[in-house]
N, C-alpha and C positions, 0 to 999 in steps of 0.2 A: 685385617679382616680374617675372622677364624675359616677352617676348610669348610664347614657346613654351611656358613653365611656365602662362600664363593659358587661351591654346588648348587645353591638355591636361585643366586644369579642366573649360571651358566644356563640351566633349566629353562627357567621363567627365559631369557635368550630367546633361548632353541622352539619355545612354545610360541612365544610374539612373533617371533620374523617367520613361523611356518616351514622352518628345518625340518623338524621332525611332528610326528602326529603324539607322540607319550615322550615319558622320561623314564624309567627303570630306576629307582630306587629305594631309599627305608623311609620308614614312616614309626612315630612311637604306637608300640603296640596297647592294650590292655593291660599290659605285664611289663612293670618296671625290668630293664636290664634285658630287653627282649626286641630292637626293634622287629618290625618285621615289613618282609618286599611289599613295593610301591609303586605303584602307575599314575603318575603325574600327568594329565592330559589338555591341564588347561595352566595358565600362566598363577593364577590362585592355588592351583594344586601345588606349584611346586614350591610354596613358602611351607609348604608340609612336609618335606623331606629332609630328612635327619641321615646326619654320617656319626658313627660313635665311636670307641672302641669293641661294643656291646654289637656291633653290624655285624657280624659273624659268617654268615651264610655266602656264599658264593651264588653268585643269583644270575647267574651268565643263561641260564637253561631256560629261563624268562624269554629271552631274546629269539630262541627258536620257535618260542611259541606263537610269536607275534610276526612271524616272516612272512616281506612281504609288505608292511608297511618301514613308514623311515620315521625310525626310534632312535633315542637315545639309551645310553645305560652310564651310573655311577659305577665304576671298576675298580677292585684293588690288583693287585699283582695275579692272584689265584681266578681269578673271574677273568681276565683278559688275556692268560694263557687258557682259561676255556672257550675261551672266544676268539682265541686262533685255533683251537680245534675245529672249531663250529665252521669256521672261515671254510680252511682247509677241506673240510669235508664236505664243502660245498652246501653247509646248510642254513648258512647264513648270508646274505649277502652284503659284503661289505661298503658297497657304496651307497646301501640304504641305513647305515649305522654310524651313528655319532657316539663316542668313547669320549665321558670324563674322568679321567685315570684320577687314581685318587692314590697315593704313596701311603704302605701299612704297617705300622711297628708291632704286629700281632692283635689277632682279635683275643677276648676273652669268650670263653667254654661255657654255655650255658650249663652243663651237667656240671663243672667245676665251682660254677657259681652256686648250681646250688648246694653242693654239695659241703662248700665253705658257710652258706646263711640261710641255707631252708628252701624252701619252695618261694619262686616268685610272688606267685599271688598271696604270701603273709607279708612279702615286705612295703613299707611305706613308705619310705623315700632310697632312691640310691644315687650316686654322685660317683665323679670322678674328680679325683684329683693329686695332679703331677703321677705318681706312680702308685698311688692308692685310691683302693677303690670303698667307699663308707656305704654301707645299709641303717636302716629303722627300721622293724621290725612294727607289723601291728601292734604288737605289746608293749612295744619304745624301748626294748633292747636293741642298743648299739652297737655295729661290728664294723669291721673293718680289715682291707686284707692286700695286700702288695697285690700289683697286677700281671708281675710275672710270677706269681705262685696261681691266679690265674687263664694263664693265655693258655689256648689250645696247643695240643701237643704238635701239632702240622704247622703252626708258626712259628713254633720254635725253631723248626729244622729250615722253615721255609729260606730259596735261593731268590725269589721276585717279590722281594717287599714294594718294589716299584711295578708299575704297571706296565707289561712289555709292549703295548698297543694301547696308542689314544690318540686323541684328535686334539683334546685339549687337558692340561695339567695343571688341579687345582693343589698348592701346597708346594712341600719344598720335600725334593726327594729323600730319602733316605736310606742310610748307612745299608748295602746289601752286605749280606753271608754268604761266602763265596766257598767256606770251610766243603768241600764234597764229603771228606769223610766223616762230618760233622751230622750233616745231611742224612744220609744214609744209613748211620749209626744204628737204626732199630734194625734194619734189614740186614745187616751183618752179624749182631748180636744172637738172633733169631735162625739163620740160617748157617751159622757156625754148630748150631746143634745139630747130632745125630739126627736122617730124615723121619727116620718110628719118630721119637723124641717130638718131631714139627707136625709129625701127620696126626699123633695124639693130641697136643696141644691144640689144632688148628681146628678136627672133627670135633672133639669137647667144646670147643668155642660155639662151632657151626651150630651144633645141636640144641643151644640152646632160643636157634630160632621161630618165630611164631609164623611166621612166613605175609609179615603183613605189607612189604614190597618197600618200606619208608625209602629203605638206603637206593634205591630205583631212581623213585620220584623225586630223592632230593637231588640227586645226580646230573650235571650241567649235562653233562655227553650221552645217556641213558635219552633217546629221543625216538627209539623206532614204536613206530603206530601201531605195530604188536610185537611183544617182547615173548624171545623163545619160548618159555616159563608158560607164557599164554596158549603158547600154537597146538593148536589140534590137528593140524595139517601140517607139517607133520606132528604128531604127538610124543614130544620130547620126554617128559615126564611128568606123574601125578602131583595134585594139588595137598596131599595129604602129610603128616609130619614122617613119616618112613625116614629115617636115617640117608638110606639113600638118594631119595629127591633130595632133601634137605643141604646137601654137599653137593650135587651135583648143581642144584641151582646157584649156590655160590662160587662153586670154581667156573661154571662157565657166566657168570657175569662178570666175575673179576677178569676175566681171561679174556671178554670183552673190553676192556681198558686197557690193558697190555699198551704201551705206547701212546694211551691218550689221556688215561688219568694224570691230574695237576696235582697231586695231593694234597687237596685242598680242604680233607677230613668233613665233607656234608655227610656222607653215608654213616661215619661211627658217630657225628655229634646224634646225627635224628635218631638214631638204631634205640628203639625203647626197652631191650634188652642186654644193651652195651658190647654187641660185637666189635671188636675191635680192628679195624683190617687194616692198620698203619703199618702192619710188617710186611706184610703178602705186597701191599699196592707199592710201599716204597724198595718193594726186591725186586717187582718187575721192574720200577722206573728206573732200577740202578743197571738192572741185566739192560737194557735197549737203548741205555746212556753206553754203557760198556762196548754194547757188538757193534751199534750205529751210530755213537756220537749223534743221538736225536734226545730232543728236549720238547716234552707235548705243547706245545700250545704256542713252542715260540716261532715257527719258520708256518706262514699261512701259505706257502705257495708248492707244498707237497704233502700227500697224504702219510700218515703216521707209517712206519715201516709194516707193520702186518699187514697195512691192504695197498703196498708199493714192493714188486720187485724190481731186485737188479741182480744181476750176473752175479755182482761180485759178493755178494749175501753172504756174509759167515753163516756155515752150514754145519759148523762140527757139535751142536747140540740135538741134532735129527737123530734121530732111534735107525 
């Protein structure tokens, strides 16, 4: 029985015996090579849920939204270390949450994909298969393309191809990377340069943003009812493209994840101007692996080190 036929089970389960009120998972979209997130609420619904390698998104953010009722959610590695964040920060409650972990040999990049066959909506069929991925094109041009030419760049590096929290495990685990320097490799490469050198390359990037909030909303851990960005009380900074908002809304959202981002790449796959923030988020994860020996999303029974003191705190990075 393949994993999508097992998921479909575990679901349909959880919906008959009245475990849970929904199911959190994918659905095929309009758009070949695109599922998109799904709320399975009745036993019917859940012979509609699809697991692909095309499932891409991290969909753990789902769950805070619906807290408060007892759901289930489909998990890969990157979603159920967001879901011990969510734990941990008290905004989930775990005893009303059914976890079907689901083992991930990397998703594929929707921007990659198209980048290799065109826009979704020209293609007419696409398929998997063993380690290639085939399109048809509306015009019946055929292509075809290895799937690790393309997997997201965050799964290549990813350490939880297995799911670090679940209830139940459908599949057979797989092979983790355990390489750290492997892992971190952008974040070293990038911060070995001169800091001009970082603060050019990073603002140049920054700047080219529209301010339309995607990389926010797609964000599992991004959940407070009003985001600084919003607040007029106090009034943080303008709505407008000024250079200086612009940067400052980025380093203090990212400076919000410090310790809790999974990087798990939702914010740079949705970003419709291709910010890229895999170096920035994988420098913090490696700086707060380094001072605290912490890993986001995997211990649910203490808050991430920036909103946890202790005595013994390395301090020698304080001004």
């Amino acid at each position: 029985m393949n994993i999508e036929q097992q998921i479909r089970d575990e679901a349909k389960k959880l919906l008959e015996n009245g475990d849970v009120e929904a199911v959190i998972g994918f659905t095929q979209s309009t758009f070949l090579g695109l599922p998109r997130p799904f709320v399975a609420r009745t036993p019917e619904d859940a012979e509609k849920l699809v697991f692909n390698r095309f499932c891409r998104y991290n969909i753990a953010g789902y769950v805070h939204r619906m807290n408060g009722k007892k759901i289930a959610i489909v998990a890969k590695g990157c979603d159920s270390r967001s879901l011990g964040v969510l734990i941990a920060e008290k905004q989930v409650d775990r005893a009303n949450l059914r976890i079907i972990g689901v083992p991930c040999e990397g998703m594929i990049s929707r921007k990659k994909l198209e980048a290799k066959f065109g826009k979704l909506a020209a293609l007419r069929k696409i398929s998997l298969n063993e380690n290639k991925v085939h399109a048809e094109t509306v015009t019946g041009e055929k292509l075809s393309a290895d799937i690790d030419e393309l997997l997201h760049d965050s799964c290549k590096r990813c350490m939880h191809r297995n799911p670090v929290h679940y209830d139940v495990l459908v599949g057979e685990p797989v092979e983790e990377n355990t390489d750290v320097n492997e892992h971190f490799a952008v974040a070293v490469e990038m911060y070995e340069k001169p800091a001009s050198e970082r603060w050019k390359f990073f603002s140049e990037m920054f700047l080219n943003c529209i301010r339309c909030y995607a990389c926010r909303q797609a964000c599992p851990t991004c959940y407070c009812e009003e985001c600084f960005v919003d607040s007029r009380f106090p009034h943080w900074l303008d709505k407008g493209q000024h250079p200086t908002d612009i940067i400052f809304w980025h380093i203090g959202r990212l400076y919000h994840q410090a310790g809790r981002c999974v990087e798990c790449g939702n914010c740079s796959e949705v970003c419709p101007v291709d910010i890229d923030f895999d170096a920035i988020l994988a420098y913090q994860a490696k700086k707060v692996w380094e001072r605290y020996g912490y890993d986001a999303g995997v211990a649910v029974d203490e808050p991430p080190p920036l909103q946890n003191y202790r005595v013994d705190d390395p301090q020698e990075f304080f001004l």
